[in-house]
C-alpha positions in Angstrom: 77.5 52.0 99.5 80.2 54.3 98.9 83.8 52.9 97.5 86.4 54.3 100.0 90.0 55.3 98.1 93.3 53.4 98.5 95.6 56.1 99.9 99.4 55.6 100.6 101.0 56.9 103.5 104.9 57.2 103.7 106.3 56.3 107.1 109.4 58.2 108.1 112.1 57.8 110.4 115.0 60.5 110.5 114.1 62.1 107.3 114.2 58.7 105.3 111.0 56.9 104.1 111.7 53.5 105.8 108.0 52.0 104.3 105.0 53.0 102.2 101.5 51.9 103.8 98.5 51.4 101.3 95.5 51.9 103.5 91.8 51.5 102.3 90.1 54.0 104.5 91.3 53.5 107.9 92.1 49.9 107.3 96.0 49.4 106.7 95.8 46.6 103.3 100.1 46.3 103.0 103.4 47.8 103.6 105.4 48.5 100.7 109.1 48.6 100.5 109.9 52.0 99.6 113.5 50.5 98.0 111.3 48.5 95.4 110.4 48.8 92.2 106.7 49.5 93.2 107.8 51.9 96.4 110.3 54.0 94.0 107.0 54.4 91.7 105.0 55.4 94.1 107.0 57.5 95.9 108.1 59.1 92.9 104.1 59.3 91.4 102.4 60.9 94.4 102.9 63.9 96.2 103.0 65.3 99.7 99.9 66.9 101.2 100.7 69.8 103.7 99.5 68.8 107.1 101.1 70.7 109.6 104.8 70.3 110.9 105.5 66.7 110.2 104.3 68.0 106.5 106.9 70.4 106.0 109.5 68.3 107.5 108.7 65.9 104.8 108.7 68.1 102.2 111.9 69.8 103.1 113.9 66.3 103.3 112.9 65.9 99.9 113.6 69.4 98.2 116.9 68.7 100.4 116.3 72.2 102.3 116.1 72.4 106.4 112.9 73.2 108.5 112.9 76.2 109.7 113.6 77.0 113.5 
């Protein structure tokens, strides 16, 4: 049996991270306070993976540039 990976997943509301899932495959394990100790971590040890627009917007908001129009 293959071990699936723990991934996190940043939820975001209006440009701000509002809470960090840790998922195990498609099964959602915790939420994670992204104002905590272990949210600032792991928002600060992981990075973004480009996936389309919502991607970019993500990445902009934290390079502190605007999406393009």
């Amino acid at each position: 049996m293959e071990e699936v990976e723990v991934t996190y997943h940043a939820v975001e509301k209006d440009g701000v991270v509002t809470a960090i899932w840790e998922m195990k495959g498609r099964k959602h394990l915790r939420t994670i306070d992204p104002r905590s100790e272990e949210g600032r971590q792991i928002l600060g040890s992981h990075t973004v993976e480009e996936s389309g627009e919502l991607a970019n917007s993500q990445a902009a908001g934290q390079s502190g540039e605007q999406p393009a129009s």
